[in-house]
C-alpha positions as CSV (number, residue, x, y, z in Angstrom):
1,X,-74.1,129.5,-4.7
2,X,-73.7,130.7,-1.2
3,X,-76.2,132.0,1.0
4,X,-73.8,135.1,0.8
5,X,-73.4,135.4,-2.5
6,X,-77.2,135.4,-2.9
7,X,-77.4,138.0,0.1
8,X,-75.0,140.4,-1.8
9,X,-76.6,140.6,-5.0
10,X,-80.4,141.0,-3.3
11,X,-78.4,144.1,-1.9
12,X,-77.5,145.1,-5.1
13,X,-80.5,144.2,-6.5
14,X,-82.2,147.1,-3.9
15,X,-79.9,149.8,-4.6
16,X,-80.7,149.2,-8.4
17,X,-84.2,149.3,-7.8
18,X,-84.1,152.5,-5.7
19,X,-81.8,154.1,-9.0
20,X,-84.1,153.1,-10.8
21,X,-87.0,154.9,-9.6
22,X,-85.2,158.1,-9.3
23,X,-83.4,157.9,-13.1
24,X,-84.0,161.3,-15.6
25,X,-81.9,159.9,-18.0
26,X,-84.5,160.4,-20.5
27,X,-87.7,162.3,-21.0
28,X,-89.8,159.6,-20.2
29,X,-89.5,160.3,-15.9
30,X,-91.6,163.5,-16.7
31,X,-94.8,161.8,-17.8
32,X,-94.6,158.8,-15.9
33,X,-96.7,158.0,-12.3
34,X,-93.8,155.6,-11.5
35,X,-91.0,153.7,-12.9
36,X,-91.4,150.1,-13.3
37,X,-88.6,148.3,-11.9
38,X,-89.2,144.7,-12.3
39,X,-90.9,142.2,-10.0
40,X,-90.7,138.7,-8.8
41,X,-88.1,136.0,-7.9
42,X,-84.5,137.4,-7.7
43,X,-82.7,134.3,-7.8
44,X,-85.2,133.0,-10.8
45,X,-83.9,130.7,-13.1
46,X,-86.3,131.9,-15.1
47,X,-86.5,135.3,-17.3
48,X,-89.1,137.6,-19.2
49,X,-88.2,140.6,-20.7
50,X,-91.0,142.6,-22.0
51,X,-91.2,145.8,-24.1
52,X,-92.6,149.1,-22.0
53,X,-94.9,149.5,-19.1
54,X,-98.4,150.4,-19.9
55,X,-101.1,151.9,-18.2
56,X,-101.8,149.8,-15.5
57,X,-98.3,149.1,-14.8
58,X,-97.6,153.0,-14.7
59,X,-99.9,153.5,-12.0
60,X,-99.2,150.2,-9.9
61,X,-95.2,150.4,-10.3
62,X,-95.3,146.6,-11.2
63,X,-95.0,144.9,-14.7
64,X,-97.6,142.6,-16.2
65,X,-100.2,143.5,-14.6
66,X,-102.8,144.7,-16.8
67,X,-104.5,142.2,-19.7
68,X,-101.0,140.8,-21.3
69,X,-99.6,140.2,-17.8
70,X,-103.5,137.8,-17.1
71,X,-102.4,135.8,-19.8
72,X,-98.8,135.5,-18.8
73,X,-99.9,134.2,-15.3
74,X,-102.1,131.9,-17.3
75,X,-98.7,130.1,-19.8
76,X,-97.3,130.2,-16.7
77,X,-99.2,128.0,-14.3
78,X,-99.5,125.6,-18.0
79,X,-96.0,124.9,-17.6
80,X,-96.3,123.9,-13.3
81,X,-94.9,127.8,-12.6
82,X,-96.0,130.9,-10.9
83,X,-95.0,134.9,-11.2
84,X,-93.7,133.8,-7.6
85,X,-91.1,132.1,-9.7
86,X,-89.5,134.0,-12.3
87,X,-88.6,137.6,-12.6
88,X,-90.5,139.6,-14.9
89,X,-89.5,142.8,-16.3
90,X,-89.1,145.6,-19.6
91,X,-86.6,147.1,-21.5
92,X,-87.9,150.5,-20.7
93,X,-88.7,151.3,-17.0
94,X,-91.1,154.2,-17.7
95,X,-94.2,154.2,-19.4
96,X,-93.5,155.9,-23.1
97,X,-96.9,158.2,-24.0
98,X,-99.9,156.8,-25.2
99,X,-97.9,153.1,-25.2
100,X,-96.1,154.4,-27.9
101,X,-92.9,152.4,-29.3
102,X,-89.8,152.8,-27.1
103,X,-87.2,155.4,-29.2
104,X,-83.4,154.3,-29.5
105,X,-82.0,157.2,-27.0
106,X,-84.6,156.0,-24.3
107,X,-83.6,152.2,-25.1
108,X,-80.0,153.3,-24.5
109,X,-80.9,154.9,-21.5
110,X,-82.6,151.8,-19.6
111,X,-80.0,149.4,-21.1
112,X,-77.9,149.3,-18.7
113,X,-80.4,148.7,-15.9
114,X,-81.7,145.6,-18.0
115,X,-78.5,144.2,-18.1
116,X,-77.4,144.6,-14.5
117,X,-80.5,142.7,-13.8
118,X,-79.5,139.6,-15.7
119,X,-76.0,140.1,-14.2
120,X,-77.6,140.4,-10.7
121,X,-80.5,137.5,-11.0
122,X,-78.3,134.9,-12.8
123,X,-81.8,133.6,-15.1
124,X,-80.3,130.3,-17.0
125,X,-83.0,130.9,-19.3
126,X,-84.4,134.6,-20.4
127,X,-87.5,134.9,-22.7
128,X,-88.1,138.3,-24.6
129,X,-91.2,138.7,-25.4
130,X,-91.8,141.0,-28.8
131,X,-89.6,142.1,-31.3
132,X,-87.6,144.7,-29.1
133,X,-86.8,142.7,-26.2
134,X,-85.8,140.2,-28.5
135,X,-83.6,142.7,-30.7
136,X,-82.0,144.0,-28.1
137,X,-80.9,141.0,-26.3
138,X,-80.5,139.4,-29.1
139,X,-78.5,142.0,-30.7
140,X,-80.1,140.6,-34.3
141,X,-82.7,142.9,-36.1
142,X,-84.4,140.1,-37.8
143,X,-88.3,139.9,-36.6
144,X,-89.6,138.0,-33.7
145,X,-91.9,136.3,-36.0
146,X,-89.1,134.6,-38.2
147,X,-87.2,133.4,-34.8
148,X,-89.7,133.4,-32.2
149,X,-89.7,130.0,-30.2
150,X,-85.8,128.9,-31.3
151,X,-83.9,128.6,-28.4
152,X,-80.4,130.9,-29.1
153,X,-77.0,131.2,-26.4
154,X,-75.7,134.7,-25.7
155,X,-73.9,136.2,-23.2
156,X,-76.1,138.6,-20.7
157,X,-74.6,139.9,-18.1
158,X,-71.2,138.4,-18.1
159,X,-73.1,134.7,-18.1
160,X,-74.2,132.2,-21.2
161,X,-77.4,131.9,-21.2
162,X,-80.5,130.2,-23.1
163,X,-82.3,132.7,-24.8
164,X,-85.8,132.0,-25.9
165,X,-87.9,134.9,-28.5
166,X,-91.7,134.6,-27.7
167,X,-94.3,136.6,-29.3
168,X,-95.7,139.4,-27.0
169,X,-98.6,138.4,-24.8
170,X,-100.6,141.5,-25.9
171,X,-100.0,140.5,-29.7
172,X,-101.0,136.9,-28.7
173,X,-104.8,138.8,-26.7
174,X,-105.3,140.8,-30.5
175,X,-104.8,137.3,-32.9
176,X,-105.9,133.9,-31.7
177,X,-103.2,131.8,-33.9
178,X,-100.4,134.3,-32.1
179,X,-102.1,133.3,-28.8
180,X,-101.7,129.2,-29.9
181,X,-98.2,129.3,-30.8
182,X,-97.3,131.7,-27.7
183,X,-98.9,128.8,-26.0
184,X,-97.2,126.3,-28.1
185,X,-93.4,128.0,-27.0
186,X,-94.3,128.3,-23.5
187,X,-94.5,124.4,-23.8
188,X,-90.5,124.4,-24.5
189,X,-89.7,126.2,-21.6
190,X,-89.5,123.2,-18.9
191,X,-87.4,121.2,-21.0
192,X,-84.8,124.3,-21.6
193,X,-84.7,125.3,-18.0
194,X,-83.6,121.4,-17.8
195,X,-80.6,121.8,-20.1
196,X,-77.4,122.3,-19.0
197,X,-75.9,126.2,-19.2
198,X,-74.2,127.0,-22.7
199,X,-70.2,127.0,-22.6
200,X,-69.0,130.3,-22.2
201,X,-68.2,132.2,-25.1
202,X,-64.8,132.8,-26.2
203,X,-63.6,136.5,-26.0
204,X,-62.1,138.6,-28.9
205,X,-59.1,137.9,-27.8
206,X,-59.0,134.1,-27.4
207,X,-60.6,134.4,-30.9
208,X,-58.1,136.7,-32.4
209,X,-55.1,133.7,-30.8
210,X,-57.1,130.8,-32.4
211,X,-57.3,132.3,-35.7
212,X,-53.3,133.7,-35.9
213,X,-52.2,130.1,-34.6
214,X,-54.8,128.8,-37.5
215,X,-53.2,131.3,-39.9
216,X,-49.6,130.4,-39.4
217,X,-48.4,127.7,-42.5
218,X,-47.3,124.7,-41.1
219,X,-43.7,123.6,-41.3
220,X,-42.3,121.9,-44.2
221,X,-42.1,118.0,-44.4
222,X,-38.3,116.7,-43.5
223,X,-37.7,115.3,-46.9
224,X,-38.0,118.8,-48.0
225,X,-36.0,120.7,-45.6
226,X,-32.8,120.5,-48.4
227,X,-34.8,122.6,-49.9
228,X,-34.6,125.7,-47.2
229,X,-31.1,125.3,-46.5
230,X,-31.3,122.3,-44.1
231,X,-28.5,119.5,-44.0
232,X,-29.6,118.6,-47.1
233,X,-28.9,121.6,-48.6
234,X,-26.1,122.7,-51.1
């Protein structure tokens, strides 16, 4: 990648950011102290994507910083990393009420922003963390518990990448064994950001061109073409 390339997309990395803080596309920028863009490395190869902003994170503008984001900081430096490293960031950009769960119309709303920002920071590996960063991303409603620390490929923002469902840090502070096996999954993560990228996906069309060429019979053996009029034929 060019140092122009990278240039560009910190520019448009800005002008998302200062969107961001301004957006009323749902209720949510009426009760909140600031919107919480994301923070961190913006050419990490290295992803989170958490749930919501809380509290803390409401009143600073930055995510992860409360309890949860401690013992992030903590898995991280585990692995030989640092927040200095890797982007962190939510699905939502404003703090929902009383850390209430995020509603469908205000997951629609942020969306978008979410996915400009994988588009934008080119992460070869992204880790949701909790079952509706991994949902959405994921675009699977199974529970985080069934797939958490399973490495998946999706496309995200126009790029394959390595997708890796961790249980939430704040789930992992409420049940020790959570906290072990968050631990345990953060262990994967050096040899994943290691791999090679996934092949990109084929589109609905390339798919649709397969399975017609797959679907066509093939011709008929030679000795049998007296049989459909050929030379042979009478």
């Amino acid at each position: 990648m060019s140092a122009t390339d990278a240039a560009a997309r910190r520019e448009e990395l800005v002008a998302l950011y200062k969107e961001v803080s301004k957006c009323t596309k749902c209720p949510l920028h009426e009760t909140r102290t600031k919107a919480v863009f994301g923070a961190g490395n913006a050419d990490a190869d290295l992803m989170f994507v958490g749930e919501a902003p809380g509290a803390e994170e409401d009143r600073q503008g930055l995510p992860f910083v409360g309890r949860a984001g401690q013992l992030l900081n903590e898995l991280l430096v585990e692995i030989g990393l640092s927040r200095e490293d890797v982007f962190i960031c939510n699905v939502l950009k404003s703090r929902p009420p009383n850390n209430r769960d995020p509603q469908p119309t205000e997951i629609a709303a942020c969306e978008p922003y979410l996915f400009e920002q994988v588009r934008l920071i080119e992460p070869r590996v992204v880790c949701t963390l909790g079952n509706f960063a991994t949902k959405l991303l994921t675009g699977n409603q199974t529970g985080i518990t069934r797939v958490r620390g399973t490495p998946q490929t999706h496309e995200l923002g126009g790029r394959p990448v390595h997708l890796l469902p961790l249980f939430h840090p704040a789930a992992a502070l409420r049940t020790p064994a959570v906290k072990e096996q968050l631990r345990g999954d953060f262990a994967t993560i050096p040899a994943l950001l290691a791999q090679a990228l996934p092949e990109p996906m084929p589109s609905a069309a390339e798919i649709a061109a397969e399975t017609a060429v797959e679907d066509e019979e093939p011709p008929p053996p030679a000795d049998q073409l007296g049989f459909f009029g050929g030379p042979d034929g009478g």
